[in-house]
C-alpha positions in Angstrom: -2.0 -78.5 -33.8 -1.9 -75.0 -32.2 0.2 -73.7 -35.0 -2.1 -70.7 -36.8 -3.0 -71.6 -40.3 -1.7 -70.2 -43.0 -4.8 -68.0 -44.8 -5.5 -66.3 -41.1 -4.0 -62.7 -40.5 -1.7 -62.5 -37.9 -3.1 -60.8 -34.9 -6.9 -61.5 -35.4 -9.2 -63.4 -33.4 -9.8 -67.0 -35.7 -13.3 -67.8 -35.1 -15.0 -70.9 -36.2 -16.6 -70.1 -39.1 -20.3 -70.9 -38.7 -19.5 -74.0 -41.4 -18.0 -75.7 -38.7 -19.3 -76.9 -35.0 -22.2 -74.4 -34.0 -22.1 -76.0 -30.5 -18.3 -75.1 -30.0 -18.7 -72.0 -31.2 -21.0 -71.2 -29.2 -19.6 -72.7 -26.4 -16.6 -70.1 -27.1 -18.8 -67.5 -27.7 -20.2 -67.7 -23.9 -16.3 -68.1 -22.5 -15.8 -64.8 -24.0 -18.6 -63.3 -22.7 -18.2 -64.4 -19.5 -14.6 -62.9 -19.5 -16.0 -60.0 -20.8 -18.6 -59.7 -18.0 -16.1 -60.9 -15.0 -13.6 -58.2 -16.3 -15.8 -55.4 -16.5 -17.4 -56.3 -12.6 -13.9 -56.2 -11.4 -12.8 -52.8 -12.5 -16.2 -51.7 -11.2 -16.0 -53.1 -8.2 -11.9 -51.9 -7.7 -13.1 -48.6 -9.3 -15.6 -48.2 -6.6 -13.7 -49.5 -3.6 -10.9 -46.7 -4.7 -13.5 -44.2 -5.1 -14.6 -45.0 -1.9 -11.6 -44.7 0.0 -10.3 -41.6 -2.1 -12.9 -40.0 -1.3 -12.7 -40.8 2.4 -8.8 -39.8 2.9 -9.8 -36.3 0.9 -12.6 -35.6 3.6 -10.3 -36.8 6.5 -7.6 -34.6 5.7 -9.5 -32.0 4.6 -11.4 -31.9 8.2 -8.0 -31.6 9.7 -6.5 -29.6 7.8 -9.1 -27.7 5.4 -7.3 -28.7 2.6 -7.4 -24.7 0.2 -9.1 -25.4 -3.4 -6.3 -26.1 -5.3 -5.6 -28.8 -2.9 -8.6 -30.2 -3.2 -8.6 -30.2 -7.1 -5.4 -31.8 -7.2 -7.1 -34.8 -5.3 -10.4 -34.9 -7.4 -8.4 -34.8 -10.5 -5.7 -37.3 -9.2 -9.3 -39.7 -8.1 -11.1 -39.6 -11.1 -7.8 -40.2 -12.8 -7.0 -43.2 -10.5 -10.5 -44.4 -11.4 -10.0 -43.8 -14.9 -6.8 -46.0 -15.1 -8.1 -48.8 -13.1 -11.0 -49.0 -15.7 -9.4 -48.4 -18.9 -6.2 -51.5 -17.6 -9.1 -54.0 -15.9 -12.1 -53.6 -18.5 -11.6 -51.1 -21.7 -7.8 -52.8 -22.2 -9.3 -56.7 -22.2 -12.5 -55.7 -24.4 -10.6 -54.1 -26.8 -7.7 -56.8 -27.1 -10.2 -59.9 -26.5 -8.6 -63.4 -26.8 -9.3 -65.6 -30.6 -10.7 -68.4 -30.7 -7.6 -70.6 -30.2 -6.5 -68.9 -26.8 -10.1 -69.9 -25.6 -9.6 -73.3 -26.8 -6.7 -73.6 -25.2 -8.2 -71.7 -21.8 -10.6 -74.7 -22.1 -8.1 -77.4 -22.8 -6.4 -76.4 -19.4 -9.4 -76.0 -17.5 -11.0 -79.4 -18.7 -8.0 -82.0 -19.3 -10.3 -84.6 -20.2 -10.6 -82.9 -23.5 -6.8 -83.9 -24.3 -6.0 -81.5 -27.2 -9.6 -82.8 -29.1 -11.4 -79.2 -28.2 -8.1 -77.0 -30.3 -8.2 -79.9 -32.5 -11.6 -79.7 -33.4 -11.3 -75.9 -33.7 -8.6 -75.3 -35.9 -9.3 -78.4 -38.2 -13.1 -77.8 -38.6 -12.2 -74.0 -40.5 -12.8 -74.3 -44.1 -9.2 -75.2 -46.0 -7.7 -76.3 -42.8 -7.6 -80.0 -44.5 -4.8 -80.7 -47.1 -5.1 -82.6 -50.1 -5.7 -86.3 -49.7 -6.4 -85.6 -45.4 -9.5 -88.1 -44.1 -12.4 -85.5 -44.2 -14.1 -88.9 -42.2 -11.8 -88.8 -39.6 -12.3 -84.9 -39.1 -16.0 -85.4 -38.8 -15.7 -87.9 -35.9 -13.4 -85.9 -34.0 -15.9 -83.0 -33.7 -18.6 -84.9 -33.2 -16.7 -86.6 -30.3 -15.5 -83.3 -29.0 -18.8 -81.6 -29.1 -20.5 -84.7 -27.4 -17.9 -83.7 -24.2 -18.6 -80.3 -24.7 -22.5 -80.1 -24.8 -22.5 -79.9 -20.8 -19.6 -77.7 -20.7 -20.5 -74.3 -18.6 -18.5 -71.1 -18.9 -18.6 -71.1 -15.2 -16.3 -73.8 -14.8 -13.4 -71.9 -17.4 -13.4 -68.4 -16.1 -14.1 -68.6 -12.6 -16.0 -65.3 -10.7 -13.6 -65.7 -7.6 -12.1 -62.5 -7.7 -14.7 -60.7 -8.7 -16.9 -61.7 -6.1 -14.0 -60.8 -3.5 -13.8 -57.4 -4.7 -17.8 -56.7 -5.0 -17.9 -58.2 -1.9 -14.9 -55.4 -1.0 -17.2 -52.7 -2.7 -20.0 -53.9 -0.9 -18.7 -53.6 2.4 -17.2 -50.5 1.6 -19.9 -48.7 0.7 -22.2 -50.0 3.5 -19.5 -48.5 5.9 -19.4 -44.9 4.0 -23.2 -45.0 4.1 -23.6 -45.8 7.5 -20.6 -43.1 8.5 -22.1 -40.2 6.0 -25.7 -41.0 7.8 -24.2 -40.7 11.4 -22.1 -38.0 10.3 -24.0 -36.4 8.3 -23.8 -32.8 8.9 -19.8 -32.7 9.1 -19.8 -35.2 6.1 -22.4 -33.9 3.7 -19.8 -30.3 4.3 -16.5 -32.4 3.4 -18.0 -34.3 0.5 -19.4 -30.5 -1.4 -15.7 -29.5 -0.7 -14.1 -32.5 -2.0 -16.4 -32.4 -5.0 -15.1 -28.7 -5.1 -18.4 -27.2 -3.9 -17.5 -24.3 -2.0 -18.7 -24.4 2.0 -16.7 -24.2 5.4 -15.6 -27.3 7.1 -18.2 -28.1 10.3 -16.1 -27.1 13.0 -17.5 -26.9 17.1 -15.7 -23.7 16.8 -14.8 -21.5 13.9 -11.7 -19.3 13.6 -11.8 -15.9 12.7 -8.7 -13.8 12.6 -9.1 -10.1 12.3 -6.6 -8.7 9.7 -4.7 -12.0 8.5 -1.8 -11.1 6.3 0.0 -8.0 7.7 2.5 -5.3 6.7 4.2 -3.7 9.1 7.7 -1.8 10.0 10.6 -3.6 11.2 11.0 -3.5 14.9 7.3 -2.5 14.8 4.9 -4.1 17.7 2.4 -6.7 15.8 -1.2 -7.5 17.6 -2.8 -11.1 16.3 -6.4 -10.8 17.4 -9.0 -14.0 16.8 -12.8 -14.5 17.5 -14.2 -17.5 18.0 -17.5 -18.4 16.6 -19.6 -21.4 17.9 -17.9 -23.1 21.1 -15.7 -20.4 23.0 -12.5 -22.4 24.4 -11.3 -21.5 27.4 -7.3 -21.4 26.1 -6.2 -20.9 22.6 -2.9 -21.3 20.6 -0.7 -18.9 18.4 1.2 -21.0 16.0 4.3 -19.2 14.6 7.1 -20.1 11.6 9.8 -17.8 11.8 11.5 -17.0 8.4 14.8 -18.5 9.8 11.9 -22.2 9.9 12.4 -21.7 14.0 8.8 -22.6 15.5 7.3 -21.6 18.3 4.2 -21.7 20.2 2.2 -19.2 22.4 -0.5 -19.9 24.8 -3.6 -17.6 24.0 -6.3 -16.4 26.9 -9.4 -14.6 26.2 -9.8 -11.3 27.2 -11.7 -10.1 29.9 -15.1 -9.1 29.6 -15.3 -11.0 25.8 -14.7 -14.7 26.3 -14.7 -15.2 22.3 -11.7 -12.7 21.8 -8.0 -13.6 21.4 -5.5 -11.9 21.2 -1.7 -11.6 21.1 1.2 -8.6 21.3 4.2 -9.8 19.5 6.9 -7.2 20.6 10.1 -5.3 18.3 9.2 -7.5 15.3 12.5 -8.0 13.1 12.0 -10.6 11.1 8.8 -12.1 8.9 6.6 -15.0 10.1 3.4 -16.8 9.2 1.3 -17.6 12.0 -2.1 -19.6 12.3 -4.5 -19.6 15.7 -6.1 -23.0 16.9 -9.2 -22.7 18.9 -10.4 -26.1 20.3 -11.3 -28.2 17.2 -10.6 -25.3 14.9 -8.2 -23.0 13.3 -7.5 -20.1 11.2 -5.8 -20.6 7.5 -2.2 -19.5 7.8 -1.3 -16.0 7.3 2.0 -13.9 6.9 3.4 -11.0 8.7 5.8 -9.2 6.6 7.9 -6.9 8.3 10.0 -4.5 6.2 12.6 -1.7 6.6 10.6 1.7 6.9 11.1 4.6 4.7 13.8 7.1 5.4 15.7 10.1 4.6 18.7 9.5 3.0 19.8 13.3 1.3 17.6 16.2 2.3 18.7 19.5 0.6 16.9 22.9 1.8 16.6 26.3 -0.5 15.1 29.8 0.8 13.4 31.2 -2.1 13.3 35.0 -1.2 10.4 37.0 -2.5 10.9 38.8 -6.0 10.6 42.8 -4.2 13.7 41.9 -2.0 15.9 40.9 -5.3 17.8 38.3 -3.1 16.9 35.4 -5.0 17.4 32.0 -4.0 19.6 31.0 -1.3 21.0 27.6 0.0 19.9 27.2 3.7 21.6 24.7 6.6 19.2 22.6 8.1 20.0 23.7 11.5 19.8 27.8 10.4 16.2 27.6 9.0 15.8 31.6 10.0 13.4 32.3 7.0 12.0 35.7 6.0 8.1 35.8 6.2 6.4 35.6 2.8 9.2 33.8 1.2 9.1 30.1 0.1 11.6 27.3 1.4 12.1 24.5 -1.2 13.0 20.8 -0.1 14.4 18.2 -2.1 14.8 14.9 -0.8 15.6 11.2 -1.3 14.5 8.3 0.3 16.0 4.8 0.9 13.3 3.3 -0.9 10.5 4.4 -3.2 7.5 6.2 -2.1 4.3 6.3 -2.6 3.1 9.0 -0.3 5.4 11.7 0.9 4.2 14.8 3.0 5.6 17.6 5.1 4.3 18.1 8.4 4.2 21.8 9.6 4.7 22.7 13.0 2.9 25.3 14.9 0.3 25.0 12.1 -0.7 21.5 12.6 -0.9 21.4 8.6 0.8 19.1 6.1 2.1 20.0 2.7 2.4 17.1 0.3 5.3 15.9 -1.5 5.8 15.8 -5.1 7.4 12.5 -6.4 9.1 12.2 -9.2 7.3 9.8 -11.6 10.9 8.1 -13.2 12.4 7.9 -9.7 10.1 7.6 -6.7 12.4 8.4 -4.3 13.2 11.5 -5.7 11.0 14.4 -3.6 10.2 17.5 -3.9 8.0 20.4 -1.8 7.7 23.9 -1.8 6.4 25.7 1.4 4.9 29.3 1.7 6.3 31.1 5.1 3.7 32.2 6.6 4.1 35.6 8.7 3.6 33.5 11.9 3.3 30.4 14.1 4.9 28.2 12.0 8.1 26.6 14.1 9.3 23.5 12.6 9.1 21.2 9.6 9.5 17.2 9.5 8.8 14.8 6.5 7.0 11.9 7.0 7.4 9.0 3.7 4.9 5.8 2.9 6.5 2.9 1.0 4.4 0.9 -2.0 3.4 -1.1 0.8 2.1 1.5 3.1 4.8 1.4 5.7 5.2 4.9 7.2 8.8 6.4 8.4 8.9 6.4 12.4 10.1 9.5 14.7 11.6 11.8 11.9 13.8 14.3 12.5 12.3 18.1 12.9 13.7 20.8 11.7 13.1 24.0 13.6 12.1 27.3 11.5 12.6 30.4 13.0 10.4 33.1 11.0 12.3 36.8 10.4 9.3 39.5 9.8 9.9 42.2 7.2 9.9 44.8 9.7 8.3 48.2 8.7 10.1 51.3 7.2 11.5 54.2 9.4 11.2 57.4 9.1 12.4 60.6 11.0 11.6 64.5 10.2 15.2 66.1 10.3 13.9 69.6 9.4 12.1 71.8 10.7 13.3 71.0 14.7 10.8 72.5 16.6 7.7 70.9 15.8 5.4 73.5 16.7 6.0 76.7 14.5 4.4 79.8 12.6 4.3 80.4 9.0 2.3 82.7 7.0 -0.1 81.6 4.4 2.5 82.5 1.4 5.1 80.6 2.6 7.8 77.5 1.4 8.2 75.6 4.1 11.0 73.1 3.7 10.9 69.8 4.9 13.5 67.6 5.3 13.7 63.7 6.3 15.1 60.3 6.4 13.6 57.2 5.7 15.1 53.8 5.2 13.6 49.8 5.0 14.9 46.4 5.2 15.3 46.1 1.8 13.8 48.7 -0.1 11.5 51.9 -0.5 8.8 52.1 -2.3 6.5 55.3 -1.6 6.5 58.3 0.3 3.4 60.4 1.4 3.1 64.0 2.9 0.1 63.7 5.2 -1.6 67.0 6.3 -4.4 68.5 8.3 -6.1 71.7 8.0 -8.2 72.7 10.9 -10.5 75.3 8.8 -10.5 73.3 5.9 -12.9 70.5 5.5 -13.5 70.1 9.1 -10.1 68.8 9.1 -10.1 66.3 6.5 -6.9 64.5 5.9 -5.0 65.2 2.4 -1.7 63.4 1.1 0.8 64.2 -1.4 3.4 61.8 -3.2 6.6 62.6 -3.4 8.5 62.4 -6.0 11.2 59.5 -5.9 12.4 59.3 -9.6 11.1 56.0 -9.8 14.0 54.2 -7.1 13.6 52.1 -4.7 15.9 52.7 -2.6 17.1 50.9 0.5 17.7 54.2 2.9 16.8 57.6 1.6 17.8 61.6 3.1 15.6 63.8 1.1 14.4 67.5 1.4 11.7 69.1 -0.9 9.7 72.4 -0.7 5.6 72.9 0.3 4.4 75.8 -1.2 1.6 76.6 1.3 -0.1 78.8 -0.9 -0.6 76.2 -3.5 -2.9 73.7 -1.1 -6.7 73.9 -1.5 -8.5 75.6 -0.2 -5.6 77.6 1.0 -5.0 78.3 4.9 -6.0 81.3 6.5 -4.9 83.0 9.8 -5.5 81.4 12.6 -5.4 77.7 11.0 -3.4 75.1 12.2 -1.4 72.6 10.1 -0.6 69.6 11.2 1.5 67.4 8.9 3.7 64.3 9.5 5.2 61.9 6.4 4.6 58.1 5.6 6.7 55.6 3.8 5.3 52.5 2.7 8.0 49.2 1.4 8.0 47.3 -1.7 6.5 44.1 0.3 3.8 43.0 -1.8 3.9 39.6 0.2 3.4 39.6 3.4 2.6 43.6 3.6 3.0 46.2 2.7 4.6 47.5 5.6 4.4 51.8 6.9 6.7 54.0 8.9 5.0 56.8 9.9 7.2 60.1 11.8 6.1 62.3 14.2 3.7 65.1 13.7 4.1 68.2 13.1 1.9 71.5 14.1 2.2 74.9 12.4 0.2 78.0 13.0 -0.8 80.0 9.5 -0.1 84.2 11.3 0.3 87.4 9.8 3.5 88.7 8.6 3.6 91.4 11.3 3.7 88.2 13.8 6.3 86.2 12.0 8.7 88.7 11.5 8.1 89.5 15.4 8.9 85.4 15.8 11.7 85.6 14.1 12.9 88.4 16.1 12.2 86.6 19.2 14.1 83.6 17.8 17.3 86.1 16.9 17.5 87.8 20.3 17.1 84.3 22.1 20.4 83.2 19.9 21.8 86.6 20.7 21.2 86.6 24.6 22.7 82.9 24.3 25.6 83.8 22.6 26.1 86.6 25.5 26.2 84.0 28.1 28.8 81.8 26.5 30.8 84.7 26.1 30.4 85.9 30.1 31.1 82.1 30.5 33.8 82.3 28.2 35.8 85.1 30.1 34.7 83.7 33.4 36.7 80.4 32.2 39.7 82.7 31.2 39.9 84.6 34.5 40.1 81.1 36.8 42.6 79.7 34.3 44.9 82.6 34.4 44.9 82.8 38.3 46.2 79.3 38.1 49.3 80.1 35.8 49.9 82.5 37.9 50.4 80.2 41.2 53.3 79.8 42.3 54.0 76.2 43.4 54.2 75.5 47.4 
């Protein structure tokens, strides 16, 4: 009796055609609805209940913790999805794939025994061609009017009972009263939590807000780490530092606020060696978690240093030991370095000058450094490089290097001839002049400087001499002034005073001048020099008299004591 028929299409409802019974038909018409209708309250009501509480555990944990967004959109997503599935299984799923006609017979049969088989009977023999050939068409007719005389009081009601759906709106119902009633008393703190679980950005209502001052930091290994926190709203009287070593070892520290600002807290944590994260907990609230990252600092691994000399000296460039930086003023030491890690900022501090040179790094290989430094003429003592990493960290306590600075000292220069430096001449004269001169390391002019006391109310005048274009280191030189050459020429009675200058090749830190002695000469007549000269020949005579009374005085003595005889 159950068995389909044979013209209906496996998987399809088969519905009383509207041929047959119009009362059972309709009759299994409202079953379906009410199905229908009792399915779709239940996901509702399950939908909402899990909604409900969803919601609630987000906002719970999120006013514990303060859940970060992504948290918080991984529990949206995973509600409405939740939601979603209880909808689609409980309601979309049995609308979809509703039950045919014979299943709802048969729902009917077993809800309403009395029936005994007559309702599926009725059904399936009252479709058009469900008779065969010769079958009492009579007898067919009876049983369905029999059947829909039992079924005209027959309420839907009574075949798809509303039990659990009223237990779970009741659920819903009680539920949401409950959320109401806590959102109302709570409404401030919860109004906050539901915008952030619906992933509206706000802070979580807290009696007292944590601020930390910095958050994530970077610092040196073995470096000294200060975690400061305010507290806005309710200032606590104690606080707590929450740390996570790297190695997972926890540990706890009891904050105090400082005196004179009872919202500040704050924290030394000593010779940091290792990373951490930490988070600060002020009564009822507390910081997100932040990381200190402590890294090795920047060093000097290979530090080479070059003195470049400067181009008059012709010395070139020469390789210098760290510990012998004596370095010639107004020459340039060059530096190249590399560091244990790249760098991003590299200078040279400058002792004595309180200056810094920067680095130059090389852009393939940033711990490849470079630096060349001008030597001043004075004051500058030492030299220490100080690195930054990618990160910012800065090398601690370098090593300084001291400089000790070697001037270019100034020429010298002597008159070797004439001796006497007050003389006469007569205005026709040569006088010859004669002279050494020598420099550090090289020569580059010499001047004759001269006064003439009736000339030019004793202007001064210079003349070059001649050096054939050398620059020599030392020089011994004697030339020839043809007095009668200078204009205006001297007279009688003038005094000439003259004295030489050299001047270096030092075009860096210079240039540097030797200047001799000076020299006076008195322009006379001839009459008086030849009467000088004179003087000077009977003072050399009358000298060599004396060495020769000397002489024999000298021969006497040491011929008396040959001739003692011995006691």
């Amino acid at each position: 009796m159950t068995t389909p028929m044979p013209n209906q299409a496996p998987g399809r409802a088969a519905r009383l055609p509207r041929g047959g019974s119009a009362l059972l038909s309709a009759r299994l018409d409202a079953v379906r609805t009410r199905l229908a209708v009792v399915a779709c309250g239940t996901a509702a009501s399950l939908a909402l209940s899990w909604v409900l509480v969803a919601l609630a555990g987000v906002m719970l944990a999120d006013w514990w913790l303060e859940l970060p967004l992504w948290a918080r959109t991984v529990a949206l997503l995973a509600n409405l999805a939740g939601c979603a599935a209880l909808v689609f299984l409980l309601a979309v799923r049995p609308l979809l794939r509703q039950p045919d006609d014979d299943a709802l017979a048969l729902m009917v049969e077993k809800r309403r025994p009395s029936f005994r088989t007559r309702f599926i009977a009725a059904v399936q023999l009252g479709r058009p061609g469900a008779l065969s050939q010769g079958a009492s068409r009579e007898l067919v007719a009876a049983l369905v009017a029999e059947t829909e005389k039992l079924a005209a009081p027959l309420n839907a009601g009574e075949i798809v009972p509303a039990s659990r759906l009223k237990r779970q709106a009741r659920n819903a119902a009680l539920l949401l009263a409950l959320a109401v009633a806590a959102f109302l008393h709570t409404r401030e703190i919860s109004g906050a939590l539901l915008q952030r679980a619906l992933l509206i950005e706000t802070e979580v209502p807290r009696k007292t807000r944590v601020d930390v001052v910095g958050g994530d930091k970077l610092i040196g290994r073995g470096d000294s780490v200060t975690i400061i926190a305010r507290a806005r709203g309710y200032a606590p009287k104690t606080g707590t530092l929450l740390m996570t070593h790297a190695s997972g070892h926890a540990e706890e520290i009891n904050l105090l606020p400082e005196a004179g600002d009872a919202r500040k807290f704050s924290q030394v944590i000593e010779n940091v060696q290792d990373s951490f994260t930490y988070k600060v907990r002020l009564f009822d609230g507390a910081s997100p978690r932040f990381r200190v990252e402590a890294v090795p600092r920047p060093e000097i691994a290979f530090l080479e240093a070059n003195q470049i000399y400067p181009a008059y000296t012709g010395l070139g460039t020469v390789r210098r030991s760290l510990g012998d930086l004596v370095l010639l003023a107004g020459s340039k030491l060059q530096l190249r370095a590399s560091a244990t890690k790249d760098i991003s900022r590299a200078t040279v501090s400058l002792a004595g000058l309180n200056k810094e040179v920067p680095m130059q790094i090389n852009a393939t290989n940033r711990r490849e450094l470079t630096a060349t430094i001008p030597v001043p003429v004075k004051e500058l003592s030492g030299i220490s490089l100080h690195l930054a990493d990618l990160h910012g960290v800065r090398s601690k306590d370098p090593a300084v290097y001291r400089v000790d600075i070697l001037p270019d000292k100034p020429p010298v220069v002597r008159i070797t001839y004439p001796e006497r430096k007050e003389d006469l001449v007569t205005a026709m004269a040569t006088m010859l002049i004669g002279f050494e001169a020598s420099d550090d390391y090289a020569l580059g002019k010499v001047f004759l400087r001269y006064k003439i006391s009736t000339a030019e109310q004793g202007a001064e005048k210079s003349l070059e001499l001649d050096l054939g274009g050398e620059t020599p280191k030392s020089l011994r030189h004697r030339f020839e002034w043809p007095l009668r050459h200078l204009s205006p020429p001297p007279t009688e009675g003038s005094l000439i005073e003259f004295w030489l200058e050299v001047v270096d090749t030092n075009n860096e830190t210079g240039p540097g001048t030797g200047i001799s002695e000076h020299y006076v000469v008195r322009v006379v007549s001839e009459a008086e020099k030849r009467a000088d000269l004179m003087n000077r020949v009977n003072d050399y005579l009358g000298g060599i008299t004396e060495v020769a009374r000397d002489q024999e005085k000298l021969n006497e003595i040491l011929g008396g004591l040959i001739r003692l005889k011995p006691q």
